[in-house]
DSSP file (Angstrom, degrees, kcal/mol; ACC not computed):
  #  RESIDUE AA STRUCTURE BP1 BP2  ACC     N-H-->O    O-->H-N    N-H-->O    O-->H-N    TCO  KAPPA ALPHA  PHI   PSI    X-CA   Y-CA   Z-CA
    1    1 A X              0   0    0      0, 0.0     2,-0.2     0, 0.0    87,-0.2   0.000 360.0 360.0 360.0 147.0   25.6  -57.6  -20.9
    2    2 A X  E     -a   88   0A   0     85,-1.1    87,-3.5    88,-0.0     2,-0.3  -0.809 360.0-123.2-122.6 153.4   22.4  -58.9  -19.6
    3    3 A X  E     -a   89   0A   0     -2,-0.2    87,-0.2    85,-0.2    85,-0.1  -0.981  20.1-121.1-119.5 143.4   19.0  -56.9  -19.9
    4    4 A X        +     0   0    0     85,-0.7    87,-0.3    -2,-0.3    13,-0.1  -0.242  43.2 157.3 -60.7 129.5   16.6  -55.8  -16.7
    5    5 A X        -     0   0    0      2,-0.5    13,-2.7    11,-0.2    -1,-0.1  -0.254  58.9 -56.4-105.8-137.3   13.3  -57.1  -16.9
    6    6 A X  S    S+     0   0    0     11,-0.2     3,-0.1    -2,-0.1    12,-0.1   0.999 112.8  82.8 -47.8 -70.3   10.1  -58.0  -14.4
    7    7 A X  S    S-     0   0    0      1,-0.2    -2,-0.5    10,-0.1     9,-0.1   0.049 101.8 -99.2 -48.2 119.9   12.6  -60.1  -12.4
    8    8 A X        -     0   0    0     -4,-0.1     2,-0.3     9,-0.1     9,-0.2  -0.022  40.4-165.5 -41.2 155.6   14.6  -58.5  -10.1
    9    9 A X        -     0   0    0      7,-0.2     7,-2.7    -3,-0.1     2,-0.3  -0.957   8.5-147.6-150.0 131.1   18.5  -57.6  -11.3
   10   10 A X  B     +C   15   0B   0     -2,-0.3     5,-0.2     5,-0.2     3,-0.1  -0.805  18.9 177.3-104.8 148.9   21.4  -56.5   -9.0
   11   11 A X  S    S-     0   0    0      3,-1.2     2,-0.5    -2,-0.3     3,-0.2  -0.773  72.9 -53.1-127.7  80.8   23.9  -54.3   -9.8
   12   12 A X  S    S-     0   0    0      1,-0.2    66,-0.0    -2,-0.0    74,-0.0  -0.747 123.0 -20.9  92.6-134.4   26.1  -53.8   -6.7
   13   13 A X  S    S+     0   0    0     -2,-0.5    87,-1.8    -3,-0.1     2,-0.4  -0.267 122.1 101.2-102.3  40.5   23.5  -52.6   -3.7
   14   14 A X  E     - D   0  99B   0     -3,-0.2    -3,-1.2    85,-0.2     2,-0.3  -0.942  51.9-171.4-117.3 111.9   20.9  -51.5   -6.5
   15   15 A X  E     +CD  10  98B   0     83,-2.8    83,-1.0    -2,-0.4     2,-0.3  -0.573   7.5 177.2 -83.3 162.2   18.1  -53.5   -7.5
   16   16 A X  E     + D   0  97B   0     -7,-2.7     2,-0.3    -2,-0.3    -7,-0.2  -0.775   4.7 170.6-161.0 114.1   16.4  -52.6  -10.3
   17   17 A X  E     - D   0  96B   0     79,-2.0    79,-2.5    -2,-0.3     2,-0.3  -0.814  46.6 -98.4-119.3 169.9   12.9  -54.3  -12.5
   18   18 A X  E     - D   0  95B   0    -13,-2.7     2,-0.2    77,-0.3    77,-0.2  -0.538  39.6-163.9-109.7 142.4   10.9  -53.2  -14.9
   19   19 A X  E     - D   0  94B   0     75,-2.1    75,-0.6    -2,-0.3     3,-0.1  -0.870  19.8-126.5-148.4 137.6    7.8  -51.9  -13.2
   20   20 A X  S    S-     0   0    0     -2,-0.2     2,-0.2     1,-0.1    75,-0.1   0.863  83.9  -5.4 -72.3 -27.3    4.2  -51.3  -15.7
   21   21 A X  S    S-     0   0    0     73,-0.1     2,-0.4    72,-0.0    -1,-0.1  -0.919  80.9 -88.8-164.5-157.7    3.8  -48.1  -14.7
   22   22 A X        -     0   0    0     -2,-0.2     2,-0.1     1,-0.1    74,-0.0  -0.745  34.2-128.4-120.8 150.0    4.9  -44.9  -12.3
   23   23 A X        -     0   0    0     -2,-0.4     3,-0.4     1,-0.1     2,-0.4  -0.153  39.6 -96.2 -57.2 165.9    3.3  -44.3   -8.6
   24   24 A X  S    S+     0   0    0      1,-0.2    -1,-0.1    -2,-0.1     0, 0.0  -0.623  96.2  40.8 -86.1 144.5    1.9  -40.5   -8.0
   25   25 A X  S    S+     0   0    0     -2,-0.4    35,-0.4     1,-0.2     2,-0.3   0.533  71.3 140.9  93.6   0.7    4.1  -37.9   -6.3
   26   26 A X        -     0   0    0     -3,-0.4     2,-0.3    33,-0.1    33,-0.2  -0.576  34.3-145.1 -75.3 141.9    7.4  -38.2   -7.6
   27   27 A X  E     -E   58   0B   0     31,-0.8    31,-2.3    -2,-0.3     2,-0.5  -0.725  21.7-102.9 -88.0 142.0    9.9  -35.5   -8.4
   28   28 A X  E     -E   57   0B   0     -2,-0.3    29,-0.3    29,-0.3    31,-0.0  -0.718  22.1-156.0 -64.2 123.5   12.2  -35.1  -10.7
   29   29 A X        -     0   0    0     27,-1.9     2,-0.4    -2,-0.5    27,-0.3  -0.229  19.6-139.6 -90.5 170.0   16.2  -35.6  -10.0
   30   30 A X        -     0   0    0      1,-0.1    -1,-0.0    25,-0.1    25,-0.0  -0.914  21.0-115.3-117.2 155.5   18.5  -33.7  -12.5
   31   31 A X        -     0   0    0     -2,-0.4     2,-0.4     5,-0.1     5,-0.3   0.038  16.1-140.7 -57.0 160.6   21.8  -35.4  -13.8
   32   32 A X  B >  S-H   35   0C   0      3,-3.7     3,-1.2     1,-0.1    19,-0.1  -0.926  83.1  -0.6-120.1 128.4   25.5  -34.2  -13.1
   33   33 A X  T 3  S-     0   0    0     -2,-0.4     3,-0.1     1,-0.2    -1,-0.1   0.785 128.3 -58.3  47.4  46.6   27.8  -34.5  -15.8
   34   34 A X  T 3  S+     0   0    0      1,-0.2    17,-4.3    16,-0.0    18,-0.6  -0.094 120.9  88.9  85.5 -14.9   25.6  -35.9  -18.3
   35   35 A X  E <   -HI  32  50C   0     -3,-1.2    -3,-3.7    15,-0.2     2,-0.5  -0.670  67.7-136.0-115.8 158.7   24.8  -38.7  -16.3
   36   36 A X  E     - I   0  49C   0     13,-3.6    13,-2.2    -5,-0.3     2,-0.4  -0.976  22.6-132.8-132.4 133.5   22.1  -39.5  -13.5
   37   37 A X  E     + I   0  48C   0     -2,-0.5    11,-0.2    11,-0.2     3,-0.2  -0.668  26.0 177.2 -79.0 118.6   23.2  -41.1  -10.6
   38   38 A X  E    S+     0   0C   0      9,-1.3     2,-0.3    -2,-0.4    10,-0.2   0.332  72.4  21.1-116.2  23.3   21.0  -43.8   -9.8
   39   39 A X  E    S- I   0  47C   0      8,-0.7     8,-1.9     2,-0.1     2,-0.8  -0.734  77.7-136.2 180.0 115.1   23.0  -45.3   -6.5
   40   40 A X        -     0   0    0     -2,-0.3     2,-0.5     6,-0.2    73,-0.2  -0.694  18.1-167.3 -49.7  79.1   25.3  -43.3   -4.6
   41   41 A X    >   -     0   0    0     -2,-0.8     3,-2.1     1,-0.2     5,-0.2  -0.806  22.9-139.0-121.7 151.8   28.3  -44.6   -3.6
   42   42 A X  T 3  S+     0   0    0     -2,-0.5    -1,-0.2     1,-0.2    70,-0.0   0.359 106.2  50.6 -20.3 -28.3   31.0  -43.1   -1.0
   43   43 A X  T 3  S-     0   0    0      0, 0.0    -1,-0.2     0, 0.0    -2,-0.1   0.398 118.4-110.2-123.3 -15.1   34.3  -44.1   -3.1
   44   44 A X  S <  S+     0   0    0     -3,-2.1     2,-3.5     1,-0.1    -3,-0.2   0.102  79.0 133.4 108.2 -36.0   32.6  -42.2   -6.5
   45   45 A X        -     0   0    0     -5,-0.1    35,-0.1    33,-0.1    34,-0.1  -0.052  44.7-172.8 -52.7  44.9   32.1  -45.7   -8.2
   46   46 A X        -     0   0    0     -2,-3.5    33,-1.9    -5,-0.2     2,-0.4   0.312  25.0-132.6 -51.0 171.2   28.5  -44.4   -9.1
   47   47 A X  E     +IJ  39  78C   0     -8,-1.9    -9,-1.3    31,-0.2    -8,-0.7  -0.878  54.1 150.9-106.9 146.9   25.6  -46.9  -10.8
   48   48 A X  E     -IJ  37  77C   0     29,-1.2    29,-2.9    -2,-0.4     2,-0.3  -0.944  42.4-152.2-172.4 158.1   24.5  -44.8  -13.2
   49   49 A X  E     -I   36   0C   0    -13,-2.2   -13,-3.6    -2,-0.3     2,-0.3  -0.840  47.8 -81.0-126.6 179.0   22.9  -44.3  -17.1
   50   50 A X  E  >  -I   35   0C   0     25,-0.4     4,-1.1    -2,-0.3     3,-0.5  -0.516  34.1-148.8 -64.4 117.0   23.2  -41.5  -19.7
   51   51 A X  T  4 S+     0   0    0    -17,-4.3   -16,-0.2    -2,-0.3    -1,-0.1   0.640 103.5  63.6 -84.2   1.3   20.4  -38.3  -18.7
   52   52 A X  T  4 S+     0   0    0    -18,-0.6    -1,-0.2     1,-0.1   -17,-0.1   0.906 104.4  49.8 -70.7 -40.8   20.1  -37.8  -22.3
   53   53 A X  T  4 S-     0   0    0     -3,-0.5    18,-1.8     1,-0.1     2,-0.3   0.917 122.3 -13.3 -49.1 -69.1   18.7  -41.4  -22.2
   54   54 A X  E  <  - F   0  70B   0     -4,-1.1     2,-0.2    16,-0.3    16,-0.2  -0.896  63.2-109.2-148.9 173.6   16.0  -41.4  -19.5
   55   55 A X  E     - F   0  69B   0     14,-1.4    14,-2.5    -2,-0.3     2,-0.4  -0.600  23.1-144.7-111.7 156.1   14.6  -39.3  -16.4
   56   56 A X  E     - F   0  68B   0    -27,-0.3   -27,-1.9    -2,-0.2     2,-0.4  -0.942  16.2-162.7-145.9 143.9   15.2  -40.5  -12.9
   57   57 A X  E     -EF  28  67B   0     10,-2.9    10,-2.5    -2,-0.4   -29,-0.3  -0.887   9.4-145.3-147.0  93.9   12.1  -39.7  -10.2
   58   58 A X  E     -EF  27  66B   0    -31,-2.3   -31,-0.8    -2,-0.4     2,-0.4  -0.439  11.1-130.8 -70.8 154.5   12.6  -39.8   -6.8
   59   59 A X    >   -     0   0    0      6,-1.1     3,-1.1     3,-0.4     6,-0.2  -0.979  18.0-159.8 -49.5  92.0   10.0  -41.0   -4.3
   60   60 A X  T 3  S+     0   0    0     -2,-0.4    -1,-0.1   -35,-0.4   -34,-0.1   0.817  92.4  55.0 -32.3 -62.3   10.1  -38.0   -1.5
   61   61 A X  T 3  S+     0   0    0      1,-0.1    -1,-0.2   -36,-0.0     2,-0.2   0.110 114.0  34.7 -61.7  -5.1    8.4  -40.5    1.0
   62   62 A X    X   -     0   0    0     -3,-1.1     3,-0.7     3,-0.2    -3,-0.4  -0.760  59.7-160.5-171.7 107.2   11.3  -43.7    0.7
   63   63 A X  T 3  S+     0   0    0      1,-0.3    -3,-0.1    -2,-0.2     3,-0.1  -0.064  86.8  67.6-130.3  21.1   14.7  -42.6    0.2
   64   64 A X  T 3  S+     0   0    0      1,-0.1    35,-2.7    -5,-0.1     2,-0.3   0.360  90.4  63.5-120.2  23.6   15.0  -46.1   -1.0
   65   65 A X  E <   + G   0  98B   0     -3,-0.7    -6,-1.1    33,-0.2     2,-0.3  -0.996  48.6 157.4-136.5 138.9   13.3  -46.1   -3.6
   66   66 A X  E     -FG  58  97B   0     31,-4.0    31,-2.6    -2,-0.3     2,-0.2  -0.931  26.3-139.3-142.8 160.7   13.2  -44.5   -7.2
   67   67 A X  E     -FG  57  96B   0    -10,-2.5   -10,-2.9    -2,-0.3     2,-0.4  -0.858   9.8-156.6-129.9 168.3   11.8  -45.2  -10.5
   68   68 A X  E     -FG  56  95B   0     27,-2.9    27,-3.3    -2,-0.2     2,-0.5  -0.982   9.9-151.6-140.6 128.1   14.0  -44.5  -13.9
   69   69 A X  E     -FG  55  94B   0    -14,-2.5   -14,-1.4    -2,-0.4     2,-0.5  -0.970  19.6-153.3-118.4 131.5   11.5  -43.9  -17.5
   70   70 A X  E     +FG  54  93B   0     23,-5.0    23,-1.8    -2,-0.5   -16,-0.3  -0.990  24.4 174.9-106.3 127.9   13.8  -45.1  -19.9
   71   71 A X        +     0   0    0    -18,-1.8     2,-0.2    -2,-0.5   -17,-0.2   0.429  69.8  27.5-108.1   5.4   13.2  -43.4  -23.4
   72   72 A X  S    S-     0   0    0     18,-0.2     2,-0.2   -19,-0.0    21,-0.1  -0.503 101.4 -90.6-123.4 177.9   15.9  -44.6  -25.6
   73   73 A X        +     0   0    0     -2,-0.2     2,-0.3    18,-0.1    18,-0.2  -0.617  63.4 156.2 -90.6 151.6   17.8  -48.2  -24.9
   74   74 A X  E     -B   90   0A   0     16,-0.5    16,-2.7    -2,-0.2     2,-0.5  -0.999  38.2-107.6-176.5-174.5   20.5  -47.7  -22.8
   75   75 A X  E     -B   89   0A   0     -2,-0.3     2,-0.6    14,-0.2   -25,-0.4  -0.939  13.4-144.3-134.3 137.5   23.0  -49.1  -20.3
   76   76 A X  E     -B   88   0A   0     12,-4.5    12,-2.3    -2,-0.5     2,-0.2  -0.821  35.3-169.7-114.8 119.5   23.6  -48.7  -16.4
   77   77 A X  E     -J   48   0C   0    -29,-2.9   -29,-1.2    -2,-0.6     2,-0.7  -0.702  30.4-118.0-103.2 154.9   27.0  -48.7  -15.6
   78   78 A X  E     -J   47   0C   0      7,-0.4     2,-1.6    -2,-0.2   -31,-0.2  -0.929  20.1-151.0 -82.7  98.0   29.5  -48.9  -13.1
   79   79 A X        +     0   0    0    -33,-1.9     2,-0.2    -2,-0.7   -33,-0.1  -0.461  68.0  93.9-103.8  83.9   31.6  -46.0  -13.0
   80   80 A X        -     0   0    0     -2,-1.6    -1,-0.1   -35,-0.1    -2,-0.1  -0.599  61.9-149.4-165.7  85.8   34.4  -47.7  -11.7
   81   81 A X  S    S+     0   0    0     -2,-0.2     2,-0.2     2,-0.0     3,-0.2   0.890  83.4  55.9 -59.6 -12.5   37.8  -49.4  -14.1
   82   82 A X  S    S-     0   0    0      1,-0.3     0, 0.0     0, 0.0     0, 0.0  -0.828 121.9 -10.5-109.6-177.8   38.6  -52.1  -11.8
   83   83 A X  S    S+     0   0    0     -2,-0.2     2,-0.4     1,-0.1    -1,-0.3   0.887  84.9 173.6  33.4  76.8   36.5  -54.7  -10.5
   84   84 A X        -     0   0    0     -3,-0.2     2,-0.1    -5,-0.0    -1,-0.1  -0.797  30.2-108.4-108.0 148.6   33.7  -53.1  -11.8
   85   85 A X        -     0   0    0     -2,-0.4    -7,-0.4     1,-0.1    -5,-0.1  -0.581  46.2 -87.7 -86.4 150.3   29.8  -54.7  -11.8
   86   86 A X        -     0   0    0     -2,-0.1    -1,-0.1    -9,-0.1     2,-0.1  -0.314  40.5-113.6 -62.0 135.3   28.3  -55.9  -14.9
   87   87 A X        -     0   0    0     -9,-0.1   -85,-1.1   -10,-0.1     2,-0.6  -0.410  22.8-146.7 -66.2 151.6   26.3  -53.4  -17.1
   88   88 A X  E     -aB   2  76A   0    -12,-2.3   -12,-4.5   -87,-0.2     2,-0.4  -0.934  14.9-132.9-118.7 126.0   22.5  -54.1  -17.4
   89   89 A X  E     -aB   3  75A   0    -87,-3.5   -85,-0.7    -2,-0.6     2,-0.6  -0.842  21.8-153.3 -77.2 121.8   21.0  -53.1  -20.9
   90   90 A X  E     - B   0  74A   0    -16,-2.7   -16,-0.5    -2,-0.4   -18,-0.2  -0.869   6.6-157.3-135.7  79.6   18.0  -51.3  -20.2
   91   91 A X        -     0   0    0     -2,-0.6   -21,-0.2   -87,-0.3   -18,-0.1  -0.085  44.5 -71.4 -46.1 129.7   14.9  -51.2  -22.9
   92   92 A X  S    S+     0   0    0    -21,-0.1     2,-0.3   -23,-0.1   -21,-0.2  -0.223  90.9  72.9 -40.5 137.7   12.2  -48.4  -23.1
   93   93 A X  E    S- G   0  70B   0    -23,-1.8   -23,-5.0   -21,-0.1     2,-0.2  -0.932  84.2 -49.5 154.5-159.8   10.0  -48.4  -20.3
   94   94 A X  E     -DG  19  69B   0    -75,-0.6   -75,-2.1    -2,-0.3     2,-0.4  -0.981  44.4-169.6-149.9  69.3    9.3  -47.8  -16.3
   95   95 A X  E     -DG  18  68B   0    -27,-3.3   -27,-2.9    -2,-0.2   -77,-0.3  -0.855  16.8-143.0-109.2 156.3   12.0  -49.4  -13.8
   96   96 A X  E     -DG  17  67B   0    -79,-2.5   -79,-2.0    -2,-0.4     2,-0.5  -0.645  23.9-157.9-114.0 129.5   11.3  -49.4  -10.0
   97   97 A X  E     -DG  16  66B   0    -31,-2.6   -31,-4.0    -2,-0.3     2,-0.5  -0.897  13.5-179.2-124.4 116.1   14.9  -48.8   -8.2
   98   98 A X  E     -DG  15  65B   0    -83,-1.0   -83,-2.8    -2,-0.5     2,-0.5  -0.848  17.9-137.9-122.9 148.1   15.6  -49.8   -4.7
   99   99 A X  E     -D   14   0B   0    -35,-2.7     2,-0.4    -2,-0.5   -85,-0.2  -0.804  27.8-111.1 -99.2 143.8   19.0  -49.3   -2.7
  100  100 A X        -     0   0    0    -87,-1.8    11,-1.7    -2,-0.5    -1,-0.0  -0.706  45.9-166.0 -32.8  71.0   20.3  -51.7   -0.7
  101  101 A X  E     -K  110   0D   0     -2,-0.4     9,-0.2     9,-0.2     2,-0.2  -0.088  14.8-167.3-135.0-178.5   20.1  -50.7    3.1
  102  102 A X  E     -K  109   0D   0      7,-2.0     7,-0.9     5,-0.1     2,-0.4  -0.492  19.9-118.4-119.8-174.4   21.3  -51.5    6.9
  103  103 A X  E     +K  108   0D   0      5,-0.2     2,-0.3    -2,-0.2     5,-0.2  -0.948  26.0 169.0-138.6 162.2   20.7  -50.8   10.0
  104  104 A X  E >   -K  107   0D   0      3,-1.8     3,-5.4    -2,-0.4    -2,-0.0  -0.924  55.2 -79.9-172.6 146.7   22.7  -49.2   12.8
  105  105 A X  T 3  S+     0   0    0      1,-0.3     2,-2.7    -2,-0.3    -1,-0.3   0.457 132.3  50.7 -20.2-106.6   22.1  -47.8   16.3
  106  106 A X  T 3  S-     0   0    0     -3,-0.1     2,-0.3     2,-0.1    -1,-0.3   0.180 118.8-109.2 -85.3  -5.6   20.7  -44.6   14.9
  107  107 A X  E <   +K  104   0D   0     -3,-5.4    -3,-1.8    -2,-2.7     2,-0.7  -0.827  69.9   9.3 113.1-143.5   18.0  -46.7   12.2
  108  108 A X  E     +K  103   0D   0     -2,-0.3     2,-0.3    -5,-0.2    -5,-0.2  -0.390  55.0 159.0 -40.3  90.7   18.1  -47.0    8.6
  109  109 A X  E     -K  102   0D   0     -7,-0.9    -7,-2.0    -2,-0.7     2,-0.2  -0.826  44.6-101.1-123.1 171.5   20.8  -46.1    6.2
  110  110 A X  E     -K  101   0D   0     -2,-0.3    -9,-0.2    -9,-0.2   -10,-0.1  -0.835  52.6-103.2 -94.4 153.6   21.7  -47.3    2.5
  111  111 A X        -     0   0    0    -11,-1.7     2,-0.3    -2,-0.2   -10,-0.1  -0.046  35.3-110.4 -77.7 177.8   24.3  -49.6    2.6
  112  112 A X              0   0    0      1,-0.1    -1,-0.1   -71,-0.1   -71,-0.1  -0.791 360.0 360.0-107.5 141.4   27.8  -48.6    1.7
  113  113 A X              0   0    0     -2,-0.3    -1,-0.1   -73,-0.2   -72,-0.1   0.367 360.0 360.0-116.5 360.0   29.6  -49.8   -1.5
């Protein structure tokens, strides 16, 4: 298992660095089933950590980007038993999360996984 720092780190269509500190205006997400989803995907195979672990804060304004305060160590996983992405170990702190995205006729979307 490798851990996120400054440097960007992909997991699938989620990047994710360690950011010093949080922009203004964000909301808070709640978890589902203990877990907070930090990258959506279509098939279920979510990216995701433990919400006992850290708080996830959406950006209202950029619906590709999100920041994650981590307050325990913890690990973002692949919710997924085959072919599955490596977990990233994830240190107390501030990471800046952006999803991957496309475009099509209609503009912007996050990419599909």
């Amino acid at each position: 298992m490798k851990t996120v720092t400054k440097n960007p780190c992909f997991q699938g269509d989620l990047c994710i660095r360690q950011v010093d500190r949080l922009p203004d205006g964000l909301t808070a997400q709640s978890g589902k089933e203990g877990y907070l989803i930090l990258a959506h995907s279509e098939t279920g195979h979510h990216h995701v950590v433990l919400e006992r672990s850290a708080q996830l804060l959406i950006d209202q304004t950029n619906a590709f980007i999100a920041y994650l305060k981590v307050a325990e160590p913890c690990e973002l996983e692949h919710l997924r038993s085959y072919d599955t992405h490596e977990s990233w170990a994830l240190e107390p702190g501030i990471y800046e999360l952006r999803r991957q995205r496309e475009h099509v006729p209609e503009g912007w979307r996050p990419a599909e996984d």
